[in-house]
N, CA, C and O atoms as a GROMACS GRO file, in nm:
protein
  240
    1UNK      N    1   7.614   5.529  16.833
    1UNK     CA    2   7.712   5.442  16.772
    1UNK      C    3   7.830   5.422  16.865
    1UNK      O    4   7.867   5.501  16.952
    2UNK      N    5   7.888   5.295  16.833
    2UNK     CA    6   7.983   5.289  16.983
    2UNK      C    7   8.086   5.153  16.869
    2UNK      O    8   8.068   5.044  16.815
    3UNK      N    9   8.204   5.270  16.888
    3UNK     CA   10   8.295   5.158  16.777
    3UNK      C   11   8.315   5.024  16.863
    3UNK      O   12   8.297   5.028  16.984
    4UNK      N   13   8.347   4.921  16.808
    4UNK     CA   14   8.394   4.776  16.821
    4UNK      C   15   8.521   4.723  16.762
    4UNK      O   16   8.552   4.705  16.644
    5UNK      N   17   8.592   4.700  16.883
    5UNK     CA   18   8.750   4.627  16.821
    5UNK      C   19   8.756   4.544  16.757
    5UNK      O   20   8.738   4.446  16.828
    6UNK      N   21   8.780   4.497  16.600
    6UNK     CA   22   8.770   4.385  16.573
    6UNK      C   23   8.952   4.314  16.513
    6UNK      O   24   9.055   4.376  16.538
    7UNK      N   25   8.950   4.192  16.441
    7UNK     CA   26   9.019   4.162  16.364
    7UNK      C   27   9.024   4.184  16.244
    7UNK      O   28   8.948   4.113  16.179
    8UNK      N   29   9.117   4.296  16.152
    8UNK     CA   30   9.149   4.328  16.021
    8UNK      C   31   9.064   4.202  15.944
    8UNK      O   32   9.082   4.082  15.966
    9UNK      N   33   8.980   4.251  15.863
    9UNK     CA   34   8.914   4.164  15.724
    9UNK      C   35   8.773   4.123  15.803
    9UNK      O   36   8.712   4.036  15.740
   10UNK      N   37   8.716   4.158  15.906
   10UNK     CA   38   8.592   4.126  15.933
   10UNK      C   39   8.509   4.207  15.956
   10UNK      O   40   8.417   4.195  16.036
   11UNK      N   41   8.542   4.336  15.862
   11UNK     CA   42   8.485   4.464  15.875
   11UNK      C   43   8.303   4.469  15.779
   11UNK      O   44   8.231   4.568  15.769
   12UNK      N   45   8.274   4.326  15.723
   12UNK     CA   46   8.174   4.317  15.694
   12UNK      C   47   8.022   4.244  15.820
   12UNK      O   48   7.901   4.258  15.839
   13UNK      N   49   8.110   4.186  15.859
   13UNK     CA   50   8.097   4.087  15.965
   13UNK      C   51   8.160   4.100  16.120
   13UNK      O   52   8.181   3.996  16.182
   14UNK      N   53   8.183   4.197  16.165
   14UNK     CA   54   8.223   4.256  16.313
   14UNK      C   55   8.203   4.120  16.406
   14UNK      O   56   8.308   4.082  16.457
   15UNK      N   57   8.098   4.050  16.433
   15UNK     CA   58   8.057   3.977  16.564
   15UNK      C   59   8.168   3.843  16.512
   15UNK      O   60   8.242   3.804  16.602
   16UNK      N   61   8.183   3.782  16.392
   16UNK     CA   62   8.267   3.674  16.346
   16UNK      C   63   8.422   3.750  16.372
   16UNK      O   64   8.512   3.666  16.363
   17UNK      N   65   8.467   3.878  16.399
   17UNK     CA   66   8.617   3.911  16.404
   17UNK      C   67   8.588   3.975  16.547
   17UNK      O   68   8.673   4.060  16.573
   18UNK      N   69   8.497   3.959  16.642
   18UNK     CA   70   8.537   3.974  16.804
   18UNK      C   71   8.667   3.905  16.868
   18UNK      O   72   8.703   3.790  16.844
   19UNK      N   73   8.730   3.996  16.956
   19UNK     CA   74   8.818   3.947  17.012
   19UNK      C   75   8.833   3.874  17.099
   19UNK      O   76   8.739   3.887  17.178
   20UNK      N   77   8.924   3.778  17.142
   20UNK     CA   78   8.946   3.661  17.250
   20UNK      C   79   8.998   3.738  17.356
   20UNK      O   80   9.041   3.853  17.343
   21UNK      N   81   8.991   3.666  17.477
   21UNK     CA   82   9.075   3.771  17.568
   21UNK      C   83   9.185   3.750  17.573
   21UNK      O   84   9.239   3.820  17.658
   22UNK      N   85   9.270   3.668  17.509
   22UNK     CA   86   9.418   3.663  17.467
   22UNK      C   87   9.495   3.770  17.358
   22UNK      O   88   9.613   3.806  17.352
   23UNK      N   89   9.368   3.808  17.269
   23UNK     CA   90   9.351   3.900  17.171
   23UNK      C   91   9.350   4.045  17.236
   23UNK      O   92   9.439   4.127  17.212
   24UNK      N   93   9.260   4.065  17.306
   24UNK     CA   94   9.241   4.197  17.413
   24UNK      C   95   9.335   4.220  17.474
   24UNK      O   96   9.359   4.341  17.472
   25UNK      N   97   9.455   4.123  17.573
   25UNK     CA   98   9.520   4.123  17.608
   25UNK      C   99   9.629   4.210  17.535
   25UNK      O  100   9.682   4.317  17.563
   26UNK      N  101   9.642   4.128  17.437
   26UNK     CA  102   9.730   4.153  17.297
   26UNK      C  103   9.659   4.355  17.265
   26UNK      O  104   9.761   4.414  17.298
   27UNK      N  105   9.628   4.389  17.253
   27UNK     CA  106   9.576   4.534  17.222
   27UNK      C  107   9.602   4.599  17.359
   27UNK      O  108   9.697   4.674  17.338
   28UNK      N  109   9.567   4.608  17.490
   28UNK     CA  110   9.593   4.637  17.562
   28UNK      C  111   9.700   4.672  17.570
   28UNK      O  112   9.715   4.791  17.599
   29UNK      N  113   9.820   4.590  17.549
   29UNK     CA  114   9.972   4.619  17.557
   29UNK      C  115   9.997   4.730  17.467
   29UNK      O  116  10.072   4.822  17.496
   30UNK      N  117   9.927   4.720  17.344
   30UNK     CA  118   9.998   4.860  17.256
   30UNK      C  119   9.952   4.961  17.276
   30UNK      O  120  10.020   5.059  17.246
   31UNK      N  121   9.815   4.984  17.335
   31UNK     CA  122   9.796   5.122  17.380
   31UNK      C  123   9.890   5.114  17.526
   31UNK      O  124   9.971   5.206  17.518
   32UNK      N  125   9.908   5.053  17.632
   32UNK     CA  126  10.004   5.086  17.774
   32UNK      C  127  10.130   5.107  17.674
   32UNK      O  128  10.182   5.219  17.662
   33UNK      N  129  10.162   5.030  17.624
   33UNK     CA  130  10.360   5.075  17.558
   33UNK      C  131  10.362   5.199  17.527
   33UNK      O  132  10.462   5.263  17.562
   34UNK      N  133  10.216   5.291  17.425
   34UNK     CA  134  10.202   5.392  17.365
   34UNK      C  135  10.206   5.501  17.484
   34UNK      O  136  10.295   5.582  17.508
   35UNK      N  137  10.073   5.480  17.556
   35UNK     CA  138  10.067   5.579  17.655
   35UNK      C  139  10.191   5.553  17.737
   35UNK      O  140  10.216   5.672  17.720
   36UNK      N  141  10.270   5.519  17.794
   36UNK     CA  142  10.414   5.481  17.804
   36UNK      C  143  10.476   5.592  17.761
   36UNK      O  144  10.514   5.682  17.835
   37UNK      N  145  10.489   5.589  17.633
   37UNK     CA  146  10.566   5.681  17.557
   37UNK      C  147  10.566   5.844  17.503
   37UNK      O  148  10.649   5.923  17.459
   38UNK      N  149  10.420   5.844  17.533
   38UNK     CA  150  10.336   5.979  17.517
   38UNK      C  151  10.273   6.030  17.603
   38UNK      O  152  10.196   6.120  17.569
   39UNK      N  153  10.281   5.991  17.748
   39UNK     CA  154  10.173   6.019  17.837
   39UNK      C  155  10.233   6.182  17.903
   39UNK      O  156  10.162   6.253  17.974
   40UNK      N  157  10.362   6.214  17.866
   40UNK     CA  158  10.437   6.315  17.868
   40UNK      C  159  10.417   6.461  17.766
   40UNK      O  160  10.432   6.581  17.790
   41UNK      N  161  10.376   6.385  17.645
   41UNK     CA  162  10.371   6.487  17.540
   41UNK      C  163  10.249   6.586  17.536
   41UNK      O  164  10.138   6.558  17.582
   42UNK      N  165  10.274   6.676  17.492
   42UNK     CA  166  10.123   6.725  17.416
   42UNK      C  167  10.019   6.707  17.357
   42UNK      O  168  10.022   6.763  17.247
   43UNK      N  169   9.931   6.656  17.376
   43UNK     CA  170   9.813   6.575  17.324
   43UNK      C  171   9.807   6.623  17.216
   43UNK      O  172   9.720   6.547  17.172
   44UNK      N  173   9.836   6.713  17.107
   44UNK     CA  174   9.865   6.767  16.996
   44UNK      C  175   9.955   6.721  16.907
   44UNK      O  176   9.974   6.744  16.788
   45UNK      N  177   9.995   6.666  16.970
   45UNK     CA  178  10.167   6.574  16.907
   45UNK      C  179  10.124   6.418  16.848
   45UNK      O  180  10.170   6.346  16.760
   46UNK      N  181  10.012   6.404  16.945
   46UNK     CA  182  10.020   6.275  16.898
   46UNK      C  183   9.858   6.211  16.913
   46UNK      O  184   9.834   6.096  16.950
   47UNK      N  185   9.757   6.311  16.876
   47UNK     CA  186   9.629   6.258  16.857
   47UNK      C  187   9.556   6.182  16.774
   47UNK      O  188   9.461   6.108  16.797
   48UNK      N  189   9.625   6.214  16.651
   48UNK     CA  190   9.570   6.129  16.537
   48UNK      C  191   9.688   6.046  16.505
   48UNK      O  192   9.726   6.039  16.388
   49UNK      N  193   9.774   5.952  16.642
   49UNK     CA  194   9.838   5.857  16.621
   49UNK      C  195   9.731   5.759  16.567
   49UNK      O  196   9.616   5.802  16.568
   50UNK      N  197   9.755   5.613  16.512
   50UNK     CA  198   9.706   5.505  16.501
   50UNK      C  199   9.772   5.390  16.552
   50UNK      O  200   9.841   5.305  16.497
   51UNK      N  201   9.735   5.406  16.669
   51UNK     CA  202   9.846   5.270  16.749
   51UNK      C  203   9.794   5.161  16.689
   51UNK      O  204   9.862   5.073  16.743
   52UNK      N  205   9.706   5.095  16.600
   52UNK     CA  206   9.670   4.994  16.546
   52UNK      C  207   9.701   4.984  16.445
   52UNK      O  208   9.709   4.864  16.419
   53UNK      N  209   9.737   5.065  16.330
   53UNK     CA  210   9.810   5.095  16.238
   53UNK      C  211   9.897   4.927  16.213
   53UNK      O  212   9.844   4.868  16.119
   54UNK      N  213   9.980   4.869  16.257
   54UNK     CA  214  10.072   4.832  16.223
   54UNK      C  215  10.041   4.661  16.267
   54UNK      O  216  10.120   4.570  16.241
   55UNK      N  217   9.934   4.646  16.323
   55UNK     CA  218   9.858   4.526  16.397
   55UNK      C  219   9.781   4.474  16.315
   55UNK      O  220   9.793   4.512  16.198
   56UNK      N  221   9.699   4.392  16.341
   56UNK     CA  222   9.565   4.302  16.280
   56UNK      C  223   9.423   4.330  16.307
   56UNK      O  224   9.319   4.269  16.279
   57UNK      N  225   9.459   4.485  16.394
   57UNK     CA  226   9.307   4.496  16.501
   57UNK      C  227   9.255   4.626  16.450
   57UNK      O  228   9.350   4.700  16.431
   58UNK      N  229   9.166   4.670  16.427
   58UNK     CA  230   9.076   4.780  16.360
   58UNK      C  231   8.987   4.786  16.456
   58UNK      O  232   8.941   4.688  16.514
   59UNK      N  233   8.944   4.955  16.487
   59UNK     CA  234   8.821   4.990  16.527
   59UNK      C  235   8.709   4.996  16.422
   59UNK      O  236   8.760   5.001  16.310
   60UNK      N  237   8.578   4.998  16.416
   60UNK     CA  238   8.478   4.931  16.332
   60UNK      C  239   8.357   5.012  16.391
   60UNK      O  240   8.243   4.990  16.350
   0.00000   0.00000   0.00000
């Protein structure tokens, strides 16, 4: 099994909520801002972050 990034609400339908590469782009940035911010810490501190949490993009 090998998760797939999609767009929030196409969690029935994964291949119809694939991402654009304007979209990828867009995800890319919040994990670099994140690791940015944590690449210092204790991997304990902050493993079961959800940097997608607050976005439109779900792993699937």
């Amino acid at each position: 099994m090998v998760p797939i990034l999609i767009k929030e609400g196409f969690g029935n339908d994964p291949a119809s909520g694939m991402l654009n590469e304007e979209e990828l782009n867009e995800v890319f940035g919040y994990y670099s801002n994140w690791w940015d911010l944590n690449s210092n810490k204790d991997f304990d501190l902050f493993r079961f972050d959800d940097i997608l949490k607050e976005t439109n993009y779900i792993w699937r």
